[in-house]
Structure formats: C-alpha cells, structure tokens
TORNU-107953 format. One record per residue (C-alpha): residue in three letters; z, y negated, x. Coordinates in Angstrom, 2 decimals. Last residue first. Example, Ala and Ser with C-alpha at 12.3 -4.5 7.8 and 13.67 -1.06 7.14 Angstrom:
# TORNU-107953
<site><type>SER</type><up>7.14</up><north>1.06</north><east>13.67</east></site>
<site><type>ALA</type><up>7.80</up><north>4.50</north><east>12.30</east></site>
END
This chain:
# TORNU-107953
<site><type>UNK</type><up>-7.72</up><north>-22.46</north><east>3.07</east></site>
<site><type>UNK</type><up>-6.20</up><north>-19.57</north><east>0.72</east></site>
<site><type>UNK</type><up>-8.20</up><north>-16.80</north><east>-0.79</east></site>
<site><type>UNK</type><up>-8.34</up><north>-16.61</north><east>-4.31</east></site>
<site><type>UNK</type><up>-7.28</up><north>-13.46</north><east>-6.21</east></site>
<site><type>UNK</type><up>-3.43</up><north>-14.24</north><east>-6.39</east></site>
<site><type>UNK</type><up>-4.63</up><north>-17.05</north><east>-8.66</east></site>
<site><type>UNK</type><up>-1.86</up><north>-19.49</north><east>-9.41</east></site>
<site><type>UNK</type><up>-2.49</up><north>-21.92</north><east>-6.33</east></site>
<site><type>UNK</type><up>-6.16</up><north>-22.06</north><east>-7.52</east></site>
<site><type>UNK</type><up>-8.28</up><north>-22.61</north><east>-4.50</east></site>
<site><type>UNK</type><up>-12.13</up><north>-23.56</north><east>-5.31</east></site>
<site><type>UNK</type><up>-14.76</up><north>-22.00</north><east>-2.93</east></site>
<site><type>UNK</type><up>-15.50</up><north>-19.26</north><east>-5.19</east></site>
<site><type>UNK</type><up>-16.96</up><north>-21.61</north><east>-7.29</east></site>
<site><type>UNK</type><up>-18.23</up><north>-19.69</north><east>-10.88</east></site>
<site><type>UNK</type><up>-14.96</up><north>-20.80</north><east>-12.62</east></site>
<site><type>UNK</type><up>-15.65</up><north>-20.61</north><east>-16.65</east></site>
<site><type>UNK</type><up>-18.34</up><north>-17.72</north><east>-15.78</east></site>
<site><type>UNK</type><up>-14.79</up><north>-15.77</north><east>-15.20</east></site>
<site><type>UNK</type><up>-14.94</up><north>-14.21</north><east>-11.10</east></site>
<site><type>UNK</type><up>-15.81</up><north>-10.31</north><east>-11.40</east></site>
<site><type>UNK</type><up>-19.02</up><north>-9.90</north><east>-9.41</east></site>
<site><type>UNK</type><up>-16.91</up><north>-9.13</north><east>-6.51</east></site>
<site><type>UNK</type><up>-15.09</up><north>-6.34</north><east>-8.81</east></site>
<site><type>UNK</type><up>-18.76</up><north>-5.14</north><east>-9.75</east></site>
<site><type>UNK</type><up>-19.61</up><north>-4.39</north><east>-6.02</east></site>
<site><type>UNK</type><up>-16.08</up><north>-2.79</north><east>-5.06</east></site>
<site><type>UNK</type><up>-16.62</up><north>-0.36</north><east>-7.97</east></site>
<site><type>UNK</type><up>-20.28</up><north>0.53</north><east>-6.80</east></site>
<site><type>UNK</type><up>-19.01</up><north>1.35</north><east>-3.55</east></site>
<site><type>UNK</type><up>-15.91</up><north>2.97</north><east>-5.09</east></site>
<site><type>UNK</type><up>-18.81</up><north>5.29</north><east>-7.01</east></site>
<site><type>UNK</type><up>-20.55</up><north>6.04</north><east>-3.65</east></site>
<site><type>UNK</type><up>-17.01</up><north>6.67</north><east>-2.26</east></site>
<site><type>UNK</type><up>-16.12</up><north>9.70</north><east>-4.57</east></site>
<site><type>UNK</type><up>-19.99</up><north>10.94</north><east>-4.70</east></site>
<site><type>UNK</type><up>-19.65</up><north>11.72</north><east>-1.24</east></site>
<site><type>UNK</type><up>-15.81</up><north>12.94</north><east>-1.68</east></site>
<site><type>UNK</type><up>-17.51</up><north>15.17</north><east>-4.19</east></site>
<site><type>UNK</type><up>-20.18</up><north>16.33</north><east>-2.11</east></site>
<site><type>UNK</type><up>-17.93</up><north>17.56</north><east>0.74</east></site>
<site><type>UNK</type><up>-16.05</up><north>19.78</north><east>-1.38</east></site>
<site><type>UNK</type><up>-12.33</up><north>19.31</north><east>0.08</east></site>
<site><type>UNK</type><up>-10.35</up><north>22.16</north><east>2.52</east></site>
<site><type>UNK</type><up>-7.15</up><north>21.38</north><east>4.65</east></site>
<site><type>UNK</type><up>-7.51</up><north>22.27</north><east>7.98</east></site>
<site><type>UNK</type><up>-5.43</up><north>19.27</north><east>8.89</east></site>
<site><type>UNK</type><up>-7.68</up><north>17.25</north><east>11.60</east></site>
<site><type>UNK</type><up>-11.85</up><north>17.83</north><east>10.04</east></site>
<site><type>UNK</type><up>-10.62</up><north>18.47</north><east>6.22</east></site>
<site><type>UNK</type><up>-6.76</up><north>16.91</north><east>6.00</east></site>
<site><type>UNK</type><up>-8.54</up><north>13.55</north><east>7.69</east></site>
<site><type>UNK</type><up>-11.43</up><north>13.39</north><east>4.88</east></site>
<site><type>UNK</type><up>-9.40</up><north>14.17</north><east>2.22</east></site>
<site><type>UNK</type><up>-6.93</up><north>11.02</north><east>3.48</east></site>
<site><type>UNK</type><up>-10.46</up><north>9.22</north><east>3.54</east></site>
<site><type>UNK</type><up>-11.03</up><north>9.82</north><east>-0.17</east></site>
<site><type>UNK</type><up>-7.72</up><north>8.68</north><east>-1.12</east></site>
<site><type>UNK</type><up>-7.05</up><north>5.75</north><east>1.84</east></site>
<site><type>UNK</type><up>-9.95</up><north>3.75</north><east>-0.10</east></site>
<site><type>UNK</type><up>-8.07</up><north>3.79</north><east>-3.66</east></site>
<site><type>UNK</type><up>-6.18</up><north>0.02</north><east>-3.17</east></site>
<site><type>UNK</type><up>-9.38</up><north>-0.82</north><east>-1.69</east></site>
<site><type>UNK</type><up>-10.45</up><north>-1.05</north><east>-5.43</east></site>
<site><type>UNK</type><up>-7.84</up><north>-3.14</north><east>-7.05</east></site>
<site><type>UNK</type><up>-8.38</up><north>-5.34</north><east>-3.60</east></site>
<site><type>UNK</type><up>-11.58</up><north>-5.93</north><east>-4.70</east></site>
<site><type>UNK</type><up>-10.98</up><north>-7.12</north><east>-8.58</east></site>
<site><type>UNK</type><up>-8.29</up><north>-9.28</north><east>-7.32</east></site>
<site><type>UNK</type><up>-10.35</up><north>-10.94</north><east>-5.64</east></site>
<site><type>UNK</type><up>-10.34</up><north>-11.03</north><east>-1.36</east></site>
<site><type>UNK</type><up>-8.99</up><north>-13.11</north><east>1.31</east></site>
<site><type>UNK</type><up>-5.28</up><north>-13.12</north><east>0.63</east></site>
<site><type>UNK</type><up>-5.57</up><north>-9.25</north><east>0.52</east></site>
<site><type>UNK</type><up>-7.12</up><north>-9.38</north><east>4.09</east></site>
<site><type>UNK</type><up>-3.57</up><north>-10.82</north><east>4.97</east></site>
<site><type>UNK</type><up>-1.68</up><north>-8.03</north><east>3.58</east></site>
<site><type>UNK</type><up>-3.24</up><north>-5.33</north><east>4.26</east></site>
<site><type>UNK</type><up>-3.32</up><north>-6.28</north><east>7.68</east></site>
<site><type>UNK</type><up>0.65</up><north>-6.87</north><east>8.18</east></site>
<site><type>UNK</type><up>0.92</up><north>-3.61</north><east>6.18</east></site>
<site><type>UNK</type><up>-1.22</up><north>-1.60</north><east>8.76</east></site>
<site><type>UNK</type><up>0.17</up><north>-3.57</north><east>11.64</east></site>
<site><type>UNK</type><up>4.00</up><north>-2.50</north><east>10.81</east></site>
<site><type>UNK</type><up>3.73</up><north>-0.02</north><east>8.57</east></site>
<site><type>UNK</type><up>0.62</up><north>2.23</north><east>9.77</east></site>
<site><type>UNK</type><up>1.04</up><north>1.17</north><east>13.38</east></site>
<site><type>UNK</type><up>4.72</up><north>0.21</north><east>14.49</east></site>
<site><type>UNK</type><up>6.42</up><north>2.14</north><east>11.80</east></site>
<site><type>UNK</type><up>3.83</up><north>5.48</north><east>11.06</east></site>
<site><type>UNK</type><up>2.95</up><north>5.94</north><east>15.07</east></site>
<site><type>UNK</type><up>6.44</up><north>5.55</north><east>16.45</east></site>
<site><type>UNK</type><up>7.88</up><north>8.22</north><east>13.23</east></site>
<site><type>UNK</type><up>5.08</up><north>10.39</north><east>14.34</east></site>
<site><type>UNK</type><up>6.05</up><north>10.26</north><east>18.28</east></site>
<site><type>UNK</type><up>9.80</up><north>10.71</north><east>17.12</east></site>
<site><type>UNK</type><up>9.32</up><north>13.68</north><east>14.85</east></site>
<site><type>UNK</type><up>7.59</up><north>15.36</north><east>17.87</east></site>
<site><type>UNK</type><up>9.70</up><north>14.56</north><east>20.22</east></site>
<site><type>UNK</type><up>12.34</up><north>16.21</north><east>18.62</east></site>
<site><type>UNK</type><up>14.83</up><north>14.65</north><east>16.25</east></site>
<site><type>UNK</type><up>17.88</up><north>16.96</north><east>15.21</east></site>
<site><type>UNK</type><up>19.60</up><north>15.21</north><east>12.01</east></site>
<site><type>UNK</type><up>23.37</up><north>15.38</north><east>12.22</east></site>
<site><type>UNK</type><up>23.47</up><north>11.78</north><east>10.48</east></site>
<site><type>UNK</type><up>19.85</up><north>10.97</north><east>9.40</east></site>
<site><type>UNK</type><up>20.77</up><north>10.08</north><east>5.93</east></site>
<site><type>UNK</type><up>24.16</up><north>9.51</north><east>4.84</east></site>
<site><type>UNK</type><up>23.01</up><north>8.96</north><east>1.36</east></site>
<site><type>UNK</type><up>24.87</up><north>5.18</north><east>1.18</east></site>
<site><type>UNK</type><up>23.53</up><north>4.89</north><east>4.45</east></site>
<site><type>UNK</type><up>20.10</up><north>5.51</north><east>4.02</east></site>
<site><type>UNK</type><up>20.18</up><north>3.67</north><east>1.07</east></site>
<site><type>UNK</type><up>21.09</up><north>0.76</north><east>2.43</east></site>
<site><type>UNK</type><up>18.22</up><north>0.83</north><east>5.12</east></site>
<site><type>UNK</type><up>15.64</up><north>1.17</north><east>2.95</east></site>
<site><type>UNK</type><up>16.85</up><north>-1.88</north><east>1.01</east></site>
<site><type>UNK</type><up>17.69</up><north>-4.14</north><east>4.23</east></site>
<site><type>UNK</type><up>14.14</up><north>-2.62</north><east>6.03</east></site>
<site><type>UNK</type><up>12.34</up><north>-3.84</north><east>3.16</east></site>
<site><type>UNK</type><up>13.79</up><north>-7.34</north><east>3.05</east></site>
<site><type>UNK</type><up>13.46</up><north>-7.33</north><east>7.09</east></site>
<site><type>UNK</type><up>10.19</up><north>-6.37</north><east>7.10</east></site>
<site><type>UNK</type><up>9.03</up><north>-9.39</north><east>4.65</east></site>
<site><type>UNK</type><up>10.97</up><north>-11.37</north><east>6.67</east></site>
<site><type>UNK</type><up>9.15</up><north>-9.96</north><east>9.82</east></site>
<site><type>UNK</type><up>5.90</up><north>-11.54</north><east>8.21</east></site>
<site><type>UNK</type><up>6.67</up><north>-15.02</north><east>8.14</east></site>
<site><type>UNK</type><up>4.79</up><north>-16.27</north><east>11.71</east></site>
<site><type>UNK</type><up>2.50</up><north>-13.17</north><east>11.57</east></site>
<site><type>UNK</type><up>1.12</up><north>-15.12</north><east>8.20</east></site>
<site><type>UNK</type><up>1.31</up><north>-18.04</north><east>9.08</east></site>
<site><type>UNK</type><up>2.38</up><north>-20.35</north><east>6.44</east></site>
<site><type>UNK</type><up>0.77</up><north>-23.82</north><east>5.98</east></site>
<site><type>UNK</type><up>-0.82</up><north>-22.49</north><east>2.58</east></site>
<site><type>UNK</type><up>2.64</up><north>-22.20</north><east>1.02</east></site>
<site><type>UNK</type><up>1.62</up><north>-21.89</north><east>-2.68</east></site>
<site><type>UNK</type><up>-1.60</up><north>-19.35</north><east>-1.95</east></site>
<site><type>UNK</type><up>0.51</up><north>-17.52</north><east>0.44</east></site>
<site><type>UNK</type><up>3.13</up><north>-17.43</north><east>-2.37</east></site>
<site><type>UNK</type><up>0.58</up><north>-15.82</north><east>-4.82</east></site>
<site><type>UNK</type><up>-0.89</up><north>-13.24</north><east>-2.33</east></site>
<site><type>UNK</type><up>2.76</up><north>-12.00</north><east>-1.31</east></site>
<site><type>UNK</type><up>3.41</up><north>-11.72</north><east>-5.35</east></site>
<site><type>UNK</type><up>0.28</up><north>-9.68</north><east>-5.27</east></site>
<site><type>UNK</type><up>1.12</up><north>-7.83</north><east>-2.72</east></site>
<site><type>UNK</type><up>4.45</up><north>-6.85</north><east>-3.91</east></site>
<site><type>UNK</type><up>3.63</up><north>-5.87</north><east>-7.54</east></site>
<site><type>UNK</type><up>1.00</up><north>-3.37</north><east>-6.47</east></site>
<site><type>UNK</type><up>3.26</up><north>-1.63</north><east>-4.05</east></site>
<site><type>UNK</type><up>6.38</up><north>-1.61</north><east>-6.24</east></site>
<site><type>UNK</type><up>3.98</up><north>0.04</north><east>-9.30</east></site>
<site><type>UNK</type><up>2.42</up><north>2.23</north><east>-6.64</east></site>
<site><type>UNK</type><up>5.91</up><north>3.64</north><east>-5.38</east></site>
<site><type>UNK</type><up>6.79</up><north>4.02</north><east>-8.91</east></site>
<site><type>UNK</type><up>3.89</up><north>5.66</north><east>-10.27</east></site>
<site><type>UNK</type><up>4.79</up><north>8.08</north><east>-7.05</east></site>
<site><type>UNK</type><up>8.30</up><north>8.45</north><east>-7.83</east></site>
<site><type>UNK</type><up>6.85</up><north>9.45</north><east>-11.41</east></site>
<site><type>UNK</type><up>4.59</up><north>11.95</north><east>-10.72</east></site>
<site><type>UNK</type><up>7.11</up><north>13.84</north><east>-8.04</east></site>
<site><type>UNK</type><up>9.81</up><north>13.88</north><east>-10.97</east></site>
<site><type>UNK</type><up>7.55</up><north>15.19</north><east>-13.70</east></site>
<site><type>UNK</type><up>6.66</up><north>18.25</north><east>-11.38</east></site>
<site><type>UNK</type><up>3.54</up><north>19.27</north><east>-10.30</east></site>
<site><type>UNK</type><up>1.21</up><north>21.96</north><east>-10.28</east></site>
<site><type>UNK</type><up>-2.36</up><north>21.01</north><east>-9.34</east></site>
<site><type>UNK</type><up>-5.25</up><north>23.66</north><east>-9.72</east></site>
<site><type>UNK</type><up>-6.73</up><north>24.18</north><east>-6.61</east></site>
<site><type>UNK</type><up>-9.55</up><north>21.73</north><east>-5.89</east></site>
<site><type>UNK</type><up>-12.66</up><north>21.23</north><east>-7.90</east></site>
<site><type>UNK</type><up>-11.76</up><north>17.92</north><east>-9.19</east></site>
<site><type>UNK</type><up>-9.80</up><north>16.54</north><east>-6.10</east></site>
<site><type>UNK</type><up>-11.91</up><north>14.27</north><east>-4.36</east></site>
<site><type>UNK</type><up>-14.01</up><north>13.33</north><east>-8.48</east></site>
<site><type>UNK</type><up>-10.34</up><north>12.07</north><east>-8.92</east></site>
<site><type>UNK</type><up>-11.21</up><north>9.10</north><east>-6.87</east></site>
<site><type>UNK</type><up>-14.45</up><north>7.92</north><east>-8.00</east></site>
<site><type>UNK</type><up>-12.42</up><north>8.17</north><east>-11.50</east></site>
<site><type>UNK</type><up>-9.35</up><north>5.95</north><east>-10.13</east></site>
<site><type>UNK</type><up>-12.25</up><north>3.51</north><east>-8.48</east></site>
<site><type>UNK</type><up>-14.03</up><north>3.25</north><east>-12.05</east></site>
<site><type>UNK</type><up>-10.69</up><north>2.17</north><east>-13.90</east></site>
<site><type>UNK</type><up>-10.23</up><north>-0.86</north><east>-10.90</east></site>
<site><type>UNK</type><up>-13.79</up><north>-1.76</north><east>-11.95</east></site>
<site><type>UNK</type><up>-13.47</up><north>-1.84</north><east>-15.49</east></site>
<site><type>UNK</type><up>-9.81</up><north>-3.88</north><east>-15.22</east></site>
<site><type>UNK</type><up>-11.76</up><north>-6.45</north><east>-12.63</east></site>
<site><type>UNK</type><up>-14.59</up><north>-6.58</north><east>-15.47</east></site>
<site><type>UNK</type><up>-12.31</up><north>-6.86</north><east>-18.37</east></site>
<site><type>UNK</type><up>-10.54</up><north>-10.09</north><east>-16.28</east></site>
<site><type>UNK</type><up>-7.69</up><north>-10.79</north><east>-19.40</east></site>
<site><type>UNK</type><up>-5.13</up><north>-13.34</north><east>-18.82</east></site>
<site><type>UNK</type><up>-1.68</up><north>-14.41</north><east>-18.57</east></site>
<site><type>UNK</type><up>-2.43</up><north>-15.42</north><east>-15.05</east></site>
<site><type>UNK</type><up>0.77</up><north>-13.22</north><east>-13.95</east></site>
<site><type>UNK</type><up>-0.08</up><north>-10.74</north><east>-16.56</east></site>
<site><type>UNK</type><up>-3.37</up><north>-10.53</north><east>-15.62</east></site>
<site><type>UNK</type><up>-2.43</up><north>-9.64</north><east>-11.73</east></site>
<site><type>UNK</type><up>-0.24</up><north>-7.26</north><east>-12.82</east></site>
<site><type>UNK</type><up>-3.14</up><north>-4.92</north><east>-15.05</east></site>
<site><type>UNK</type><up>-5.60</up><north>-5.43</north><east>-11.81</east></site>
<site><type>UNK</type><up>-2.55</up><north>-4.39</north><east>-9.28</east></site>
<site><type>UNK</type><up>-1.24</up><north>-1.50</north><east>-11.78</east></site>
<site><type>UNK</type><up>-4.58</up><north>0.02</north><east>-12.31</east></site>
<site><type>UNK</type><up>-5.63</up><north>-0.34</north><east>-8.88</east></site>
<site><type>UNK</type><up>-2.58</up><north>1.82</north><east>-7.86</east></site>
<site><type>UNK</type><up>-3.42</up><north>5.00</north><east>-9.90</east></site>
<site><type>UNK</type><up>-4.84</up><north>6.24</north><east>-7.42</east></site>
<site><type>UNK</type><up>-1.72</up><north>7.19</north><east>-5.62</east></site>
<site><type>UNK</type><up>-1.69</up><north>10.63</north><east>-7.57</east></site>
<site><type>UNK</type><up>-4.14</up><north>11.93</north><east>-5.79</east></site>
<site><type>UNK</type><up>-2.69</up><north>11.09</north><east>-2.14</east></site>
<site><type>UNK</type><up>0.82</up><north>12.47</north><east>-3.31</east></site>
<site><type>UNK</type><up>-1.35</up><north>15.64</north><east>-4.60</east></site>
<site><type>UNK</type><up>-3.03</up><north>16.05</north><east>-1.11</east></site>
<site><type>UNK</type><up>0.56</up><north>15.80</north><east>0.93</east></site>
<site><type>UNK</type><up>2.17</up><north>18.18</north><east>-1.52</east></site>
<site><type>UNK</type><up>4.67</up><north>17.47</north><east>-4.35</east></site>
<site><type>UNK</type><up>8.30</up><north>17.70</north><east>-5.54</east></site>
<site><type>UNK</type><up>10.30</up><north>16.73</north><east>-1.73</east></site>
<site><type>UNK</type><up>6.93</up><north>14.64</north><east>-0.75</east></site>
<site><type>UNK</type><up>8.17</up><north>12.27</north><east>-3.56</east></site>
<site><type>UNK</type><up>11.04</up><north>10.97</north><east>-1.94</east></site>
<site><type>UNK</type><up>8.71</up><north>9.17</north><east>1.13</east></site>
<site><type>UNK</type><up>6.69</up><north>7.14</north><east>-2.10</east></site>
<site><type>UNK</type><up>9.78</up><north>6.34</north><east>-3.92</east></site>
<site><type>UNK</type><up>11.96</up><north>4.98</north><east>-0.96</east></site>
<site><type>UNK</type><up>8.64</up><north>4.06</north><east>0.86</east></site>
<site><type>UNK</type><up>7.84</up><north>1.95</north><east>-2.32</east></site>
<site><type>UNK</type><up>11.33</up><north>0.03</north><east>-3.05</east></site>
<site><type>UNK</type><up>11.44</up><north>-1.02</north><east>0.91</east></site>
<site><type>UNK</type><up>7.66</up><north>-1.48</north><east>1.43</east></site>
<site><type>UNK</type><up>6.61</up><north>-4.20</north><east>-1.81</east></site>
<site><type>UNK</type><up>9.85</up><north>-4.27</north><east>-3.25</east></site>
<site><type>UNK</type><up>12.24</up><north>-5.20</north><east>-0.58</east></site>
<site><type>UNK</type><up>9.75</up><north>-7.38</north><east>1.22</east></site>
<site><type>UNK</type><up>8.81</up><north>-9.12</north><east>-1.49</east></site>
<site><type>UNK</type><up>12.68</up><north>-9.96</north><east>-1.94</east></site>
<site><type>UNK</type><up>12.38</up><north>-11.14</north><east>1.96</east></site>
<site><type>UNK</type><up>10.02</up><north>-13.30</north><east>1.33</east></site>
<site><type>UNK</type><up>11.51</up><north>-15.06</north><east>-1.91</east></site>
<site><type>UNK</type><up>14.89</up><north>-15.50</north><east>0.67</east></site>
<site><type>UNK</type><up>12.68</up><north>-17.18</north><east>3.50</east></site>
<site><type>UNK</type><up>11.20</up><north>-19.64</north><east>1.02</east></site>
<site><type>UNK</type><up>14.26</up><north>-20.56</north><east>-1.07</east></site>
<site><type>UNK</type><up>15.58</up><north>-21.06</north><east>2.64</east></site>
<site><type>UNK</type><up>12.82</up><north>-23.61</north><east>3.42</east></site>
<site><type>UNK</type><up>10.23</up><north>-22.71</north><east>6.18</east></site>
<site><type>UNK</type><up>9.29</up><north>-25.78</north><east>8.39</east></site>
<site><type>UNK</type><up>10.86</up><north>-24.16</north><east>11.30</east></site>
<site><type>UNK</type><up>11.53</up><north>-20.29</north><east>11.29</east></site>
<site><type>UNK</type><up>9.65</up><north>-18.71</north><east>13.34</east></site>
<site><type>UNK</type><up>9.02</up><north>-14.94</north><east>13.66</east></site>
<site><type>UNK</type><up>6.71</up><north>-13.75</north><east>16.34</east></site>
<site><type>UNK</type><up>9.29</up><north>-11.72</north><east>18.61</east></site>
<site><type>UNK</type><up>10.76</up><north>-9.85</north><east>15.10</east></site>
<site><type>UNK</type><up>7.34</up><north>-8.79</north><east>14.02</east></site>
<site><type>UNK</type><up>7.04</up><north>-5.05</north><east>16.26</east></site>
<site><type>UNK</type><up>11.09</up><north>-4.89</north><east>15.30</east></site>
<site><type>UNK</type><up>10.38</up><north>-5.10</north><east>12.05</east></site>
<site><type>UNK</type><up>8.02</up><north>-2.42</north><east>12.16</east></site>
<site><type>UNK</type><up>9.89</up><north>-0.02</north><east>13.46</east></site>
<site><type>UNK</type><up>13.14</up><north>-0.72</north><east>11.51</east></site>
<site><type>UNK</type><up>10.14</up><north>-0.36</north><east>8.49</east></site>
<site><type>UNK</type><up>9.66</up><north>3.30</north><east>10.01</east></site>
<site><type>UNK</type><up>13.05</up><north>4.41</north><east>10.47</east></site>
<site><type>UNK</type><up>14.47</up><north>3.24</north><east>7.16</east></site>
<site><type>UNK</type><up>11.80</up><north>4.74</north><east>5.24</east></site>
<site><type>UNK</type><up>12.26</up><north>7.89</north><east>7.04</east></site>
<site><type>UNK</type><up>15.77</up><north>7.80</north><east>6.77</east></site>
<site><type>UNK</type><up>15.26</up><north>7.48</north><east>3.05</east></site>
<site><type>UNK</type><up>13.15</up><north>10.47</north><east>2.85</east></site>
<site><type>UNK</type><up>15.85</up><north>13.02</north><east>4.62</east></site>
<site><type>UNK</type><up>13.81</up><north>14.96</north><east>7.60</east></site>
<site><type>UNK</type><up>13.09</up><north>18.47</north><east>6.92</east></site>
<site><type>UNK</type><up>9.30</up><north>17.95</north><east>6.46</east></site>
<site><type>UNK</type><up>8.22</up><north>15.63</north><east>9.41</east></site>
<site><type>UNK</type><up>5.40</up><north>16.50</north><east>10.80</east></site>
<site><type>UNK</type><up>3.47</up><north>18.62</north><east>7.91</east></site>
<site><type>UNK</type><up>4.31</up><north>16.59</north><east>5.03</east></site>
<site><type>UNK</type><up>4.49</up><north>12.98</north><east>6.66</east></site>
<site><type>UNK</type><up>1.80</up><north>13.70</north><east>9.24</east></site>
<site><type>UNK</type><up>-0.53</up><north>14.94</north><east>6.62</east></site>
<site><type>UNK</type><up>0.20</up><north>11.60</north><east>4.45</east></site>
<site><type>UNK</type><up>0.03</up><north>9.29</north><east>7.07</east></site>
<site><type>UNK</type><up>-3.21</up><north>10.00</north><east>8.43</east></site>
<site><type>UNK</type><up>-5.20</up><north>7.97</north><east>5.68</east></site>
<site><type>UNK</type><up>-2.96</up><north>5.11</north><east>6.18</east></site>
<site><type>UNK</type><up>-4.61</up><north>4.01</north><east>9.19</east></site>
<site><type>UNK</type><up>-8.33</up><north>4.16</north><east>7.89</east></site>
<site><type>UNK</type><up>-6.78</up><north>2.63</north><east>4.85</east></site>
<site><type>UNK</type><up>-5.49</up><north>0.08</north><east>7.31</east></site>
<site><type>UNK</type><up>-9.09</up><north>-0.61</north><east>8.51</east></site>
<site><type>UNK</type><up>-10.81</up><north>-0.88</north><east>5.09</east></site>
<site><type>UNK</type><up>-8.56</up><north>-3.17</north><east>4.41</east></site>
<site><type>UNK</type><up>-9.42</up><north>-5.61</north><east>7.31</east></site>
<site><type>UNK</type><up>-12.86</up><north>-5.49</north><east>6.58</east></site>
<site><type>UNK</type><up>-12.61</up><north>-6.52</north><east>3.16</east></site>
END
C-alpha cells in the first residue's frame, strides 16, 4: 500500500498544475505529451524475449484504455470544470474498480463494495462546505469516463500479471505506454493539436514533471503496488489523491479547504482501507493462495 500512497502523493499536484499551468493548451496534446514522456522514460527497459505477441498486443490495449482513453477524458474535462471539482468528481473511481472487479469474478464482495462506498463519502466530506459547485453535464461525464477507463485498466493489468507471473513489470511496462501514447497520440493529430501552440518554459517544465514523474513512475507504481493489494484496498487508494490534492491547493495553490473536514476525510478512508483488508470471502481465508482469476491477489 505503500507504493500507492506515494503516487497519490504525486498525483495530488497534477490537478493545480494542469488548470493553472497549462490552461490554453489543447487536452489531447497534453495527453499525448505526457504519455510520449513516459514512454520514452520505459522505452530503455523494455524486453521483449519470452513475451508472445498475443501478450504484447493485450498490453498495449490496456495501455490504450487505462492512460490513453483516461487522459483524453480526464485532460478534456478541465475545459467544463475547475481543478477542485475534477478532483471531487474522481471519487467516484472506487466504485467502478470494486463494481468491475465483481463482474470479472462474477461475484458479489458486499464488504469491498461497503468500503469502496465509505471512501467516496470520506471524500465528499473535502468539499462539503466549499463553494457551491456548478458544473456542466459534459465535465461530469468525461470525468465518469476517465475513472471508468482508469478502473477498468488496472484491473485488467492486475489480472494478466496474475496470468503471466514471469513478467516484469518495468520489463512490459513501455507497452502499456505505447498503447496509450498510440490513442492519445491519434487524436492529437486528427484535432491538430499543438500545431501553432507557443510553449514556454513554463508549460514545458510542467509537462516534464506530469510525463516522466506522475505518468511515467506514478503509473508504473500504481500499477505494481495494485498487484500487491485486494481489491477492496486499491478501491480505496483509488480516493487518496482527493484529500491530498485539497491539501496541495491549501498550503501551494492558495486555494481554501476546512481543515477539519479533510481530517475527518482521511480518518474515514483509514477506516475504509481497514474493512477492505478485512474483505477476503470466509470461503478463502489464505491470503497466501494465488488465484490467476482474482485481480485482488498478489502474484508470487
């Protein structure tokens, strides 16, 4: 769990510097940009032996959902919304991870689904006494999206990890980048994106930090520790970047939050994270055990 609370330490910046350092900028340049980034941070580390075609091409389609389809969404939605309400509405990405992850087991885990429910409300308690929120239907629903292609993607990444055990992880992980970039990348240029745009230093210091750190070793991070957690846990980390993305706008944006709510906020996802540890079916009580099919076991 360590690992994920790291890249939602990461991730926390991203949505200030997104809004405030880069507003102007087309959304699916950005995308482009940063996941170029970051495949160029994996490229050196790729290797290919051992690793079937059917392999390399399921990869790359992760890829394309998982950071191509969700920047596209997530970047567009900073045109209808601003850079609190983006991080609100992204807490609705346990729901879609614990709600997935049942329909790939064809099963029901009512305490993972109870615990992923408790991190959205420890969530919204961030933004309950803030300025009244006025949104549009469009911003809501590239951000649902985003989350849904987020959610989808790491558990499918969990799932083949889990079938492919002898992958490593930084080994296979520019495919993933290169799916995403591919996607991002074609519609980019099918907008025109980025032609005639003026990039100061500025834009590209922000564009270095959100590819090589928060994309390329945020996601590389995220995805590994979610290999090594249940799916009732990584439901609930989904939410960590919420409350700290409050916490960077208050002490580096000059953004306001009540300080007592975002306490309350992660003394509830404490709780949350506790009861989705203690969510493993009485049926299976080793944790030990690896289940091929179960996105929430940890591989050898």
């Amino acid at each position: 769990m360590l690992l994920l609370l790291i890249v939602s330490l990461l991730w926390a910046f991203s949505f200030g510097l997104i809004k405030g350092r880069l507003a102007g900028l087309d959304s699916a340049f950005i995308s482009a940009a940063r996941l170029g980034l970051a495949l160029l941070v994996f490229l050196p580390f790729l290797r290919w032996r051992g690793l079937s075609v059917r392999t390399a091409l399921a990869l790359a389609g992760i890829g394309a959902v998982q950071f191509g389809l969700m920047y596209l969404a997530y970047n567009e939605s900073f045109r209808y919304l601003q850079a609190y309400e983006v991080a609100l509405f992204t807490l609705t990405t346990p729901v879609f991870v614990t709600l997935f992850a049942d329909a790939l087991d064809r099963t029901l885990r009512p305490r993972a689904l109870l615990a992923a429910l408790l991190a959205v409300a420890g969530t919204a308690l961030v933004v309950v006494k803030s300025a009244a929120v006025a949104v549009t239907i469009s911003g809501i629903l590239l951000v649902q999206a985003s989350n849904a292609a987020f959610a989808i993607g790491q558990l499918q990444y969990a799932r083949l990890r889990c079938r492919h055990a002898g992958l490593r992880d930084r080994e296979v992980f520019g495919l993933l980048f290169a799916g995403g970039f591919a996607l991002a990348g074609g519609a980019a240029v099918v907008r025109g994106a980025g032609t005639g745009v003026p990039l100061g230093p500025g834009h590209v210091w922000t564009l270095i930090y959100l590819g090589v750190l928060a994309s390329g070793l945020g996601f590389f991070l995220w995805n590994q520790g979610a290999t090594r957690v249940s799916a009732g846990t990584l439901a609930v980390m989904n939410n960590a970047k919420v409350p700290l993305a409050v916490g960077c706008s208050l002490l580096f944006f000059g953004e306001e939050a009540d300080p007592v709510s975002l306490s309350a906020s992660l003394a509830i996802m404490g709780v949350a994270v506790w009861l989705a540890e203690h969510a493993r079916p009485a049926a299976d009580p080793d944790p030990t055990i690896q289940h091929p099919s179960r996105p929430d076991r940890p591989p050898a």
